[in-house]
C-alpha positions in Angstrom: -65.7 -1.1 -26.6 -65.6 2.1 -28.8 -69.1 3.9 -28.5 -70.7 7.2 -29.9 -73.6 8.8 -29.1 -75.7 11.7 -31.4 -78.2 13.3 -30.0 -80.8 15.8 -31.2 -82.9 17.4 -28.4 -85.2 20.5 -27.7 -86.2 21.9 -24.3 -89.1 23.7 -23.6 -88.4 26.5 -21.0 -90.6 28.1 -18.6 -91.2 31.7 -17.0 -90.7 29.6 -13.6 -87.3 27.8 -15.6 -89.1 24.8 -15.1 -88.7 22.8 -18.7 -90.0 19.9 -20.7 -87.6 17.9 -22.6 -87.1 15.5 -25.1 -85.0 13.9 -27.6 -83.7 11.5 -30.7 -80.5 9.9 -30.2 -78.7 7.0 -31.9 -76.0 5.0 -30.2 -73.4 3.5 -32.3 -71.8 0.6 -30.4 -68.6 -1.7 -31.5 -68.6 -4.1 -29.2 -64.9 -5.9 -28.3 -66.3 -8.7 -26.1 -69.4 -10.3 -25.0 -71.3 -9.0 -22.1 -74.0 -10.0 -20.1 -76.2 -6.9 -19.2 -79.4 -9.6 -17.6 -76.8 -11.3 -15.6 -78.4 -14.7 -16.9 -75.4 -16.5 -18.7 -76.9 -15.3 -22.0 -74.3 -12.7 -23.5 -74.3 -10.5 -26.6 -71.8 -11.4 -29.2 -69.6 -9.0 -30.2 -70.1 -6.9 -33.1 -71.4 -3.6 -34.6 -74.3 -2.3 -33.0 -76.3 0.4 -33.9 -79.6 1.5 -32.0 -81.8 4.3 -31.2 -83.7 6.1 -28.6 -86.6 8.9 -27.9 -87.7 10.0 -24.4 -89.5 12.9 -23.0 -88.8 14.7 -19.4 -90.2 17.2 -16.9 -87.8 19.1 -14.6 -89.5 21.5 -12.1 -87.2 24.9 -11.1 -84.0 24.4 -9.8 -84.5 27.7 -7.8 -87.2 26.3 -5.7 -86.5 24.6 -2.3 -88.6 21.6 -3.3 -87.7 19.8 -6.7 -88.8 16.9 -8.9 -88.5 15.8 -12.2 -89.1 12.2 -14.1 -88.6 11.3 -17.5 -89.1 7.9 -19.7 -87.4 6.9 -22.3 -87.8 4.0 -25.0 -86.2 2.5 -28.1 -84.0 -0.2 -29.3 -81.0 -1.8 -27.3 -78.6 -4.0 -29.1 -80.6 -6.7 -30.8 -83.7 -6.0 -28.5 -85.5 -3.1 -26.4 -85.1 -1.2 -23.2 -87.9 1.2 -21.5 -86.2 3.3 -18.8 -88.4 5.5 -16.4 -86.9 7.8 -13.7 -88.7 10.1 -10.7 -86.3 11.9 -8.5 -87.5 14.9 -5.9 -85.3 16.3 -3.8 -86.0 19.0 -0.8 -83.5 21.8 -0.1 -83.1 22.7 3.6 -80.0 25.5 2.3 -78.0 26.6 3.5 -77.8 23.6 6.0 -78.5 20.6 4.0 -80.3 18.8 0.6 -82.2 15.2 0.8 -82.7 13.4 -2.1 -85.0 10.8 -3.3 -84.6 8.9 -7.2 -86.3 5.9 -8.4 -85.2 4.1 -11.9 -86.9 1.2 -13.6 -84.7 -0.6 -16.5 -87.3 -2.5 -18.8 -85.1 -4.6 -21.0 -86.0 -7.2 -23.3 -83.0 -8.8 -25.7 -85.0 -11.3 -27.7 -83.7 -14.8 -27.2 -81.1 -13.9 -24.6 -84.0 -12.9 -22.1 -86.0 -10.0 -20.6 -85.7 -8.6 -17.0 -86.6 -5.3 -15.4 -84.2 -3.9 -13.0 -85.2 -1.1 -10.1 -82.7 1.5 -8.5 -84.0 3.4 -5.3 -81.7 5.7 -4.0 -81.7 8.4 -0.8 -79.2 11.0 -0.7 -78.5 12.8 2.4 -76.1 15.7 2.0 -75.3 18.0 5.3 -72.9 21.2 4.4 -71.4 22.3 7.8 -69.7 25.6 5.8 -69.4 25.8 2.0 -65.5 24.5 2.3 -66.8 21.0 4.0 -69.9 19.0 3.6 -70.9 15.0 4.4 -72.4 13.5 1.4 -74.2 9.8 2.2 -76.5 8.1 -0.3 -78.7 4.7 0.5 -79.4 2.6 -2.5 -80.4 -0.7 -3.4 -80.3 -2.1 -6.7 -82.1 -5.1 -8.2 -79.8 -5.8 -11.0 -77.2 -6.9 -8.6 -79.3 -7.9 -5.7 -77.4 -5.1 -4.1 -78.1 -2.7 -0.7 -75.3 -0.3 -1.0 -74.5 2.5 1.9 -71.9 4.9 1.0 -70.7 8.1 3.2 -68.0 11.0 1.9 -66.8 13.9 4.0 -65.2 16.4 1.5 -63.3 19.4 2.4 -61.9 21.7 0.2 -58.9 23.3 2.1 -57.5 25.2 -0.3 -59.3 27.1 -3.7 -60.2 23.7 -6.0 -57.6 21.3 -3.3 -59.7 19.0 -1.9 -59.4 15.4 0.8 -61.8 13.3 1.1 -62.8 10.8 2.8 -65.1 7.8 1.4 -66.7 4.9 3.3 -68.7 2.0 1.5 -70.5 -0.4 2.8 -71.7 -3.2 0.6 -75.1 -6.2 1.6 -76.7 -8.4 0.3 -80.7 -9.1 -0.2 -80.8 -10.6 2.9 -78.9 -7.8 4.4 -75.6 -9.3 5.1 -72.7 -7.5 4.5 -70.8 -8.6 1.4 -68.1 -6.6 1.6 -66.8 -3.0 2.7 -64.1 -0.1 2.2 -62.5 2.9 3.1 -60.7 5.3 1.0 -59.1 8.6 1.9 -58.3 11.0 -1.6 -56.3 14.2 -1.5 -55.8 16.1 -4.6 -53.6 19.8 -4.7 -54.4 22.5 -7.2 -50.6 24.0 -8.5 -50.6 27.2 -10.6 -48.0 28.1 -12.6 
């Protein structure tokens, strides 16, 4: 797949840095192999797509210990159409901790090849025990993949930008059995020279 994107937005900022947003974009797609983005056995052929999009936002002050935003967003996809809408609010308990909650709704419709609409709920927990370590988890379940997906990180940063982490993922299914789960540990080293 090579892909580009041009966009052509405008914010609206206010005294409280609060904003209203929107945009134009079009999406230039081509396409190396077909995919199946409704999970239904009906793919899109490969090819030269081009498509475009408008949406408008509100984002409230990211200053303010309580936050939330949404935006929609409509246009072509491909050979058909996709409405997308996303809420998120989020409370800040600083300097202790930040909980999360976003919703996203996926409105797609591709013609022949089928319609669906998919839903993403997600909670993010994130607990900072100094401002070198912090636990990050996030809940989410996903209806395009019939998905319930826990994931937890613990992150310290030991050094100035040197970081180990440690990720566990825990995957279920809709009727809450466990599909499948992991464990990584990451450590990365700044050098200067």
């Amino acid at each position: 797949v090579s892909q580009s994107s041009t966009n052509l937005n405008n914010d609206l900022l206010f005294k409280d840095m609060s904003l209203i947003y929107g945009g134009l974009s079009h999406h230039y797609v081509n396409l190396k192999y077909a995919f199946d983005p409704l999970r239904n056995g009906n793919y899109i052929s490969p090819g030269v797509y081009n498509y475009y999009r408008t949406g408008i936002g509100y984002r409230s002050a990211n200053s303010k210990k309580f936050q939330f935003g949404g935006d929609y967003e409509f246009g072509s996809y491909y050979n058909g159409h996709r409405n997308r809408l996303t809420t998120n609010v989020q409370y800040r308990l600083m300097p202790l901790a930040r909980l999360q909650l976003r919703y996203e709704r996926n409105d797609i419709d591709l013609k022949e090849l089928g319609r669906d609409t998919f839903r993403l709920a997600r909670f993010t927990g994130e607990i900072f025990f100094s401002n070198r370590l912090n636990w990050t988890t996030y809940v989410q379940y996903n209806t395009q993949f019939d998905n319930f997906n826990i994931n937890t990180r613990l992150q310290w940063e030991y050094k100035p930008l040197s970081y180990i982490y440690l990720v566990i993922s825990d995957n279920f299914n809709q009727n809450i059995t466990r599909e499948n789960w992991g464990a990584a540990f990451k450590m990365n080293y700044r050098f200067d020279f």
